[in-house]
Structure formats: structure tokens, C-alpha cells
MOPAC internal coordinates of N, CA, C and O (Angstrom, degrees):
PM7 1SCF
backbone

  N    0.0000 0     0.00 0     0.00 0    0    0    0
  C    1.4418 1     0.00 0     0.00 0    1    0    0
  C    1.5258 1   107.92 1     0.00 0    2    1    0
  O    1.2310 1   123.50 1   -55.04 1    3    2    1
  N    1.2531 1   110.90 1   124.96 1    3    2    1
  C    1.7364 1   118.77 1   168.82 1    5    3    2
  C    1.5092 1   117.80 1   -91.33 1    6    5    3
  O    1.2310 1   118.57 1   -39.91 1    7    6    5
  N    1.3871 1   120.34 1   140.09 1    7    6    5
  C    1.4498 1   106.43 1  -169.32 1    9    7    6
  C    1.9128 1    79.49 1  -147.15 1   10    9    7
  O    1.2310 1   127.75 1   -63.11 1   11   10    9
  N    1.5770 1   102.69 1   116.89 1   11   10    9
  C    1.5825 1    98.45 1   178.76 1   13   11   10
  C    1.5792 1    89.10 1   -87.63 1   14   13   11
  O    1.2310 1   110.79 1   -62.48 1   15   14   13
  N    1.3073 1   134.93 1   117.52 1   15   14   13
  C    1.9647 1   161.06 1    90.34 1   17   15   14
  C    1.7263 1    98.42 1    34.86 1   18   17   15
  O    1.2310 1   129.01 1   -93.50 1   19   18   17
  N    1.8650 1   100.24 1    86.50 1   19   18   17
  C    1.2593 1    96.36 1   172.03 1   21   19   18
  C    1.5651 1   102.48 1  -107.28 1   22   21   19
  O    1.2310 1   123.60 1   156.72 1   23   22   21
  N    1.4783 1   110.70 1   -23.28 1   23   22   21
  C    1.3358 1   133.89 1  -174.76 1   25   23   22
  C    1.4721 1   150.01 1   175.45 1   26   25   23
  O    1.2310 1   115.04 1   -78.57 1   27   26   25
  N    1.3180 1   127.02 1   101.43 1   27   26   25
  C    1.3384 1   125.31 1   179.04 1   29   27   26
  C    1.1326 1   118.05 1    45.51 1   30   29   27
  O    1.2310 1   131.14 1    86.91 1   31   30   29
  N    1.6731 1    96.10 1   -93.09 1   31   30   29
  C    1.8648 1   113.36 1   174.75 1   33   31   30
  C    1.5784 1   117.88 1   -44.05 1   34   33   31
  O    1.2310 1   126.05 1   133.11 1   35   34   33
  N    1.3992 1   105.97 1   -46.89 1   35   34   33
  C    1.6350 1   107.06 1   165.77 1   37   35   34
  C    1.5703 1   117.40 1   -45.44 1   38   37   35
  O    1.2310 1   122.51 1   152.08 1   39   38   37
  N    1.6695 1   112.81 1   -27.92 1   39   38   37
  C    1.2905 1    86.65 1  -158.89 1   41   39   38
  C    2.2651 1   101.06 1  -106.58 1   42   41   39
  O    1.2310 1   132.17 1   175.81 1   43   42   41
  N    1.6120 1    94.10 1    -4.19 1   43   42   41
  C    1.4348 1   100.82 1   149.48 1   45   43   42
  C    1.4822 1   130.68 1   -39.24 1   46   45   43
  O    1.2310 1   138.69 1   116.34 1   47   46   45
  N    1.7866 1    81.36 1   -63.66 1   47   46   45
  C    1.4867 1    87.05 1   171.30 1   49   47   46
  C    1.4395 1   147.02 1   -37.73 1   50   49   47
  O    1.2310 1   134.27 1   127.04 1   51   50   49
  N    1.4214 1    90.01 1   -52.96 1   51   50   49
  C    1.5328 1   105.16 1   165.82 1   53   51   50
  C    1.2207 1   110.54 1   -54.02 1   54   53   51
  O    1.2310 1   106.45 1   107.85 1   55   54   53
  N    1.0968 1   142.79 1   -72.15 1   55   54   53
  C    1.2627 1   155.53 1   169.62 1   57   55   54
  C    1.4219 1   122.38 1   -36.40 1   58   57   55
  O    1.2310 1   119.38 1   171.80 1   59   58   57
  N    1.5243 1   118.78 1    -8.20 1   59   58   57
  C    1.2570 1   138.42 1   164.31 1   61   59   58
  C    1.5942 1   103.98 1   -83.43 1   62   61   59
  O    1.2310 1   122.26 1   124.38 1   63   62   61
  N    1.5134 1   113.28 1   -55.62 1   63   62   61
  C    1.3760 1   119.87 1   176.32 1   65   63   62
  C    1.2591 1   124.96 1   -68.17 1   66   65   63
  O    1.2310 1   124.07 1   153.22 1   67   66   65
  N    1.7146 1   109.80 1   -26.78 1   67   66   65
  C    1.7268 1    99.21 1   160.02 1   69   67   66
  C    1.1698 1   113.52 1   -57.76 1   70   69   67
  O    1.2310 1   118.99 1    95.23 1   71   70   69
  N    1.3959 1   119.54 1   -84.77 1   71   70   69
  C    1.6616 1   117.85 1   160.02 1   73   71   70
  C    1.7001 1   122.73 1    18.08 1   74   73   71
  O    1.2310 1   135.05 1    93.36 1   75   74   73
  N    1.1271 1    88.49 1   -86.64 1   75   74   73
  C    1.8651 1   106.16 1  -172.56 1   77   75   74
  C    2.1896 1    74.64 1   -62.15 1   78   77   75
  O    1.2310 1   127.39 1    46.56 1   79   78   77
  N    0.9399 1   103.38 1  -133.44 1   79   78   77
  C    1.3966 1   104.61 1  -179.15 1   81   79   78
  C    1.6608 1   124.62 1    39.06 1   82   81   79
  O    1.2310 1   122.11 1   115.17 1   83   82   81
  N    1.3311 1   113.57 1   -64.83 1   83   82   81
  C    1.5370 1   132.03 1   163.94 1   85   83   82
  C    1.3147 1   120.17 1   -76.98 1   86   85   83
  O    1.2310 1   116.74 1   165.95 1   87   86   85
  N    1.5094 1   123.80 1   -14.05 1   87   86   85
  C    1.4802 1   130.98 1  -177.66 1   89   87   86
  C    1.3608 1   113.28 1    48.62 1   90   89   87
  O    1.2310 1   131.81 1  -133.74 1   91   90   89
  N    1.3687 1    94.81 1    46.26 1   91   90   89
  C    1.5189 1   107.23 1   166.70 1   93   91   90
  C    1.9377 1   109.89 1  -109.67 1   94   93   91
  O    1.2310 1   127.80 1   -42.91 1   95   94   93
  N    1.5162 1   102.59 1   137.09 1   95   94   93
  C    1.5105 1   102.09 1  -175.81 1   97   95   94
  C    1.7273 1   115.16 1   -91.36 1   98   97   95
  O    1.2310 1   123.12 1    10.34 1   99   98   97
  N    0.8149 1   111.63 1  -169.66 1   99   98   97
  C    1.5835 1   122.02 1  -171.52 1  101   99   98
  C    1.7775 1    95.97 1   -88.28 1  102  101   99
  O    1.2310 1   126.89 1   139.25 1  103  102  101
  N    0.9762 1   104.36 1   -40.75 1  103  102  101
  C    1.8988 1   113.78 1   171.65 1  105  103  102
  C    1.0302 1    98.94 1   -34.65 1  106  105  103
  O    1.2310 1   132.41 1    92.21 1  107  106  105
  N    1.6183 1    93.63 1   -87.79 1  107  106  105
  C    1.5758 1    94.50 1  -167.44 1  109  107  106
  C    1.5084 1   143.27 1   -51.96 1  110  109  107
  O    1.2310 1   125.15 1   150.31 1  111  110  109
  N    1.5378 1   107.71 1   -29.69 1  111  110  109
  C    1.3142 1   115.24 1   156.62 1  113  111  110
  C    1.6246 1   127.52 1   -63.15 1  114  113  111
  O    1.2310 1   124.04 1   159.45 1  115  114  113
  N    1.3282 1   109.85 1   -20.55 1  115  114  113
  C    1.4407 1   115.76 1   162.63 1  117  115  114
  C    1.4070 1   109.05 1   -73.06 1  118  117  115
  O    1.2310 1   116.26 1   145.34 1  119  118  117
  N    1.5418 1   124.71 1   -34.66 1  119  118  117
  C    1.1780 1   127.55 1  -165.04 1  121  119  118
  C    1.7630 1    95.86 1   -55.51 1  122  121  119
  O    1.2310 1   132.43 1   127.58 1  123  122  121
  N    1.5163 1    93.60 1   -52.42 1  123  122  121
  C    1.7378 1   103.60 1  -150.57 1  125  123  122
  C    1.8745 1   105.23 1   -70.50 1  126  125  123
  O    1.2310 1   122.78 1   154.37 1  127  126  125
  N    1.7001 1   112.29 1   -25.63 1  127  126  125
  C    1.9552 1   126.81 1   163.10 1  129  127  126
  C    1.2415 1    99.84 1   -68.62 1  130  129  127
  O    1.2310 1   112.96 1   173.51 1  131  130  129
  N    1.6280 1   130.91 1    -6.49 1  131  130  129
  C    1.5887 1    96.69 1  -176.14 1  133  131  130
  C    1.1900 1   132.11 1    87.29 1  134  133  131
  O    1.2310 1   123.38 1  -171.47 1  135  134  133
  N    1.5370 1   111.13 1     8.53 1  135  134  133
  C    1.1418 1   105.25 1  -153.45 1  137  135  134
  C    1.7790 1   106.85 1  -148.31 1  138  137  135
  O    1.2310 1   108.95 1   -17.14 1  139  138  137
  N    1.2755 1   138.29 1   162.86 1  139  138  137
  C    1.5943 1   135.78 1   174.72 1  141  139  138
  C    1.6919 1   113.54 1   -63.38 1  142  141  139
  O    1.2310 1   125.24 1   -48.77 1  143  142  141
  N    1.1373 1   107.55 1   131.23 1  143  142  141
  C    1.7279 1   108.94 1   174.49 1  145  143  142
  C    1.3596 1   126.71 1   -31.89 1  146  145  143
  O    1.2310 1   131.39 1   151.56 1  147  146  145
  N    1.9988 1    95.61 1   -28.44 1  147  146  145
  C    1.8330 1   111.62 1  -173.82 1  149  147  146
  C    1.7578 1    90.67 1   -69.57 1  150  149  147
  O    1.2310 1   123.59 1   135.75 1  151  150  149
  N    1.2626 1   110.72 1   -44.25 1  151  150  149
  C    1.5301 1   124.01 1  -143.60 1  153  151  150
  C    2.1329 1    86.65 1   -58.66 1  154  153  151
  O    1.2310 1   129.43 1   129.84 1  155  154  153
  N    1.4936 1    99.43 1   -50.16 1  155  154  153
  C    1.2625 1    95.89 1  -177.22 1  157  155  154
  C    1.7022 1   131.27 1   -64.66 1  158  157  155
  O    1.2310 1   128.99 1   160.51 1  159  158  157
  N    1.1395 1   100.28 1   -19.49 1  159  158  157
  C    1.2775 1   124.08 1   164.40 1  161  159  158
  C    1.0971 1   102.10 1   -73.11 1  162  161  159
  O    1.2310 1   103.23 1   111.79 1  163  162  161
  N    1.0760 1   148.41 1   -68.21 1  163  162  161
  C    1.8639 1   139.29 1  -171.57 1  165  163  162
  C    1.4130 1    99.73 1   -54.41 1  166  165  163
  O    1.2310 1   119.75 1   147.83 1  167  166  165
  N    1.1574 1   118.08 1   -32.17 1  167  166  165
  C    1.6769 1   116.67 1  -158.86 1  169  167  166
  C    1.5150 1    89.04 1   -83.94 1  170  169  167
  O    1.2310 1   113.47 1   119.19 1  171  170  169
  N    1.3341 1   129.95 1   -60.81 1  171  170  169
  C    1.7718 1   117.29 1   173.68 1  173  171  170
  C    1.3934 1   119.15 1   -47.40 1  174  173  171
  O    1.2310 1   123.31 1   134.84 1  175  174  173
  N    1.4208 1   111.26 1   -45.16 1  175  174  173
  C    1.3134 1    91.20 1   156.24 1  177  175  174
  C    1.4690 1   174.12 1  -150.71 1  178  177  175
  O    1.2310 1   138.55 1  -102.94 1  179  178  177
  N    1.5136 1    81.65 1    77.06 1  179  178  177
  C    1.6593 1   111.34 1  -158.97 1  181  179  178
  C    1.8864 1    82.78 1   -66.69 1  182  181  179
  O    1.2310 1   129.43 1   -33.66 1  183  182  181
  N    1.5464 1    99.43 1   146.34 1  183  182  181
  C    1.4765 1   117.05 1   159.34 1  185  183  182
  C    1.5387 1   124.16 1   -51.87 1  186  185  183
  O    1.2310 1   115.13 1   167.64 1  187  186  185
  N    1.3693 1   126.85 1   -12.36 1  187  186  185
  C    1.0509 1   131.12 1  -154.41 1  189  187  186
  C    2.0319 1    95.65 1  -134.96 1  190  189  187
  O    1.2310 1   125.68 1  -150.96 1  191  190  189
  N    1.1803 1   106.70 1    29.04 1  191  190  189
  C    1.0346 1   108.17 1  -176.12 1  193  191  190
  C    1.8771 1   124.16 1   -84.16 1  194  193  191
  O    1.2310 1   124.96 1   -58.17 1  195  194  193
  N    1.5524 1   108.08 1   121.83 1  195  194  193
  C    1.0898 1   103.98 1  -132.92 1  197  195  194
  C    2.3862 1    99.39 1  -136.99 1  198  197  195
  O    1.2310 1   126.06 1   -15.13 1  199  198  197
  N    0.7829 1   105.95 1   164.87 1  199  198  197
  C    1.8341 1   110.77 1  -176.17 1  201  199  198
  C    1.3109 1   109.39 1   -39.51 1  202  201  199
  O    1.2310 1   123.18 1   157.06 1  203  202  201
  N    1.5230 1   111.50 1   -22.94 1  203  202  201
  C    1.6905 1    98.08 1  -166.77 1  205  203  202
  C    1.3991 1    98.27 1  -103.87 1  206  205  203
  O    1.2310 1   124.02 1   176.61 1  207  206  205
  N    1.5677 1   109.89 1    -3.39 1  207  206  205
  C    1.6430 1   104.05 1   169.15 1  209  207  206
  C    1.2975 1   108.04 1   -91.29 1  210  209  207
  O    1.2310 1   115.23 1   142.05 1  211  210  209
  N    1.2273 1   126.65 1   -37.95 1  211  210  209
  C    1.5290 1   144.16 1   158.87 1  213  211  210
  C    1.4134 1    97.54 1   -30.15 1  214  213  211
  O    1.2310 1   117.31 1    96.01 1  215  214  213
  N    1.3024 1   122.73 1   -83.99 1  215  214  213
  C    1.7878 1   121.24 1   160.19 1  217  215  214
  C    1.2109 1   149.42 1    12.38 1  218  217  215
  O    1.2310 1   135.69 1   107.69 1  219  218  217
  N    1.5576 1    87.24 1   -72.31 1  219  218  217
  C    1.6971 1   107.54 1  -171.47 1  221  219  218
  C    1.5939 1    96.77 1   -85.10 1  222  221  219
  O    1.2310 1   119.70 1   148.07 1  223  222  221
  N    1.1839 1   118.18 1   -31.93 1  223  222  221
  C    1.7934 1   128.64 1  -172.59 1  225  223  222
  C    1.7340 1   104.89 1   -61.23 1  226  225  223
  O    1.2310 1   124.83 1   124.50 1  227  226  225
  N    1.6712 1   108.34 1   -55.50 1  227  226  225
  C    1.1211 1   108.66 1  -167.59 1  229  227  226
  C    1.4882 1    96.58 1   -78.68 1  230  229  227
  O    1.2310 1   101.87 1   154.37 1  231  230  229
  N    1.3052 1   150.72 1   -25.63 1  231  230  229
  C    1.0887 1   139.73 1  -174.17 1  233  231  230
  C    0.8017 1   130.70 1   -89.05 1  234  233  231
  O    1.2310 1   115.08 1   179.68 1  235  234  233
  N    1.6588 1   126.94 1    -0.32 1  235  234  233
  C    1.0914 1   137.72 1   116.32 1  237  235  234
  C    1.3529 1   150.35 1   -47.95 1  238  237  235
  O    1.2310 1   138.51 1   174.31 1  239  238  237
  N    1.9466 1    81.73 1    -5.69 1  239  238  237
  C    1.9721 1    92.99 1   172.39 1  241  239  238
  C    1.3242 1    88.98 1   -92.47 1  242  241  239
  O    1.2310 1   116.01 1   123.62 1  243  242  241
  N    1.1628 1   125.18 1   -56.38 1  243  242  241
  C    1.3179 1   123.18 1  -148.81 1  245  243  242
  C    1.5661 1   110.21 1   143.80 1  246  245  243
  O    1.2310 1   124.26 1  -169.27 1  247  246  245
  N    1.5235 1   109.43 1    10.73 1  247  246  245
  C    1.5877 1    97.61 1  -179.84 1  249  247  246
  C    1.5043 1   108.89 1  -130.40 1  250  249  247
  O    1.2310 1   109.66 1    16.54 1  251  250  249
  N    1.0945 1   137.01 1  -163.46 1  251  250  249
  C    1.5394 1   127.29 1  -145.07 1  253  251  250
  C    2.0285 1    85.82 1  -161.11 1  254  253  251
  O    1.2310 1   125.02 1   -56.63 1  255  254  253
  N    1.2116 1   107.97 1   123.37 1  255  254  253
  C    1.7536 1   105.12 1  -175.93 1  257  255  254
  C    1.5462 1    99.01 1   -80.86 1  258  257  255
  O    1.2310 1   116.30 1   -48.40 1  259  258  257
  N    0.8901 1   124.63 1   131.60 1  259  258  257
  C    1.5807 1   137.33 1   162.21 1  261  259  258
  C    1.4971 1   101.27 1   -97.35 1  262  261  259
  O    1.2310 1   127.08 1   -46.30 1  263  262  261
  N    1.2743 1   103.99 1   133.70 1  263  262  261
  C    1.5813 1   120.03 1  -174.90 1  265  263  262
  C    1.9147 1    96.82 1  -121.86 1  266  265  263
  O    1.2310 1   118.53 1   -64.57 1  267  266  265
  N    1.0514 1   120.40 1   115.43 1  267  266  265
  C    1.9916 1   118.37 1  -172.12 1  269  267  266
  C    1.5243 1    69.30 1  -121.72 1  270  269  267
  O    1.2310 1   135.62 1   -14.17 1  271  270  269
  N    1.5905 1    87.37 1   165.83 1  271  270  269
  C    1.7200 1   116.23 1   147.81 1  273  271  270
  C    1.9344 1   110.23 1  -134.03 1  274  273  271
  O    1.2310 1   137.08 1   -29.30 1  275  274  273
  N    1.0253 1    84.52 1   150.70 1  275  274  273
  C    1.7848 1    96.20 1   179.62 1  277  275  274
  C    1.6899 1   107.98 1  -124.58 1  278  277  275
  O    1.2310 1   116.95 1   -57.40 1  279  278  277
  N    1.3982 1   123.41 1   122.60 1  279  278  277
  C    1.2588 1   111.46 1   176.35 1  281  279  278
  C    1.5444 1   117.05 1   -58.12 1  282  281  279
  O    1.2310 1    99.52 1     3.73 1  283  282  281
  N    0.9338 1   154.54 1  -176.27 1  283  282  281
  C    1.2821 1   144.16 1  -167.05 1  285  283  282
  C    1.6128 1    87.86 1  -140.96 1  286  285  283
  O    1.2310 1   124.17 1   -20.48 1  287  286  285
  N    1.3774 1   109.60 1   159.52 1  287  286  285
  C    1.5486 1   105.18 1  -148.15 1  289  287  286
  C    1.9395 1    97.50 1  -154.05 1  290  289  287
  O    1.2310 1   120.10 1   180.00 1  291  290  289

């Protein structure tokens, strides 16, 4: 999946829709960070939310963030 990076929240999103998508809960991905369901919730959405939280979230689904660039043309 390609998602051209307009912003943060955009890329929550996605990560909301893997989730729902994979029928994986916020639990369990807290389960697998170590951490309380709230904890993961603060961590989505801290203001300062950023690739290496993007990261640790998806790699706890099971996916790995690919960051490309494309010259724009």
C-alpha cells in the first residue's frame, strides 16, 4: 500500500484501518509494546506523534513502515 505523507493524522489513519482491517485490537498491540491499552492511546495521540511511533505500532502488527521518495514531475 502507498500512502503519499500529507500528515501525521493521515498516517494514524492508516494505521487505524490496518487495525480494523486485520481485526487486531488496541489491547493486543499494547499487549505485544508492553504496555496498558490507555498507554497506547496516549502514544496515538500524543501531539508530537511521529515515524518511530508509527514504527513501534505497526511492528507490532506485523508490518515494517517503508518511507520512498518520488521526484514529483
Amino acid at each position: 500500500m502507498n500512502i503519499i505523507y500529507k500528515s501525521n493524522d493521515q498516517i494514524l489513519t492508516e494505521i487505524k484501518k490496518l487495525m480494523i482491517e486485520n481485526k487486531i485490537t488496541q489491547r493486543t498491540i499494547a499487549n505485544k509494546l508492553g504496555i496498558k491499552p490507555q498507554g497506547l492511546t496516549k502514544l496515538m495521540n500524543k501531539k508530537n506523534f511521529g515515524f518511530e511511533d508509527a514504527q513501534k505500532i505497526l511492528s507490532a502488527m506485523g508490518y515494517d513502515l517503508i518511507i520512498d521518495f518520488q521526484k514529483i514531475e
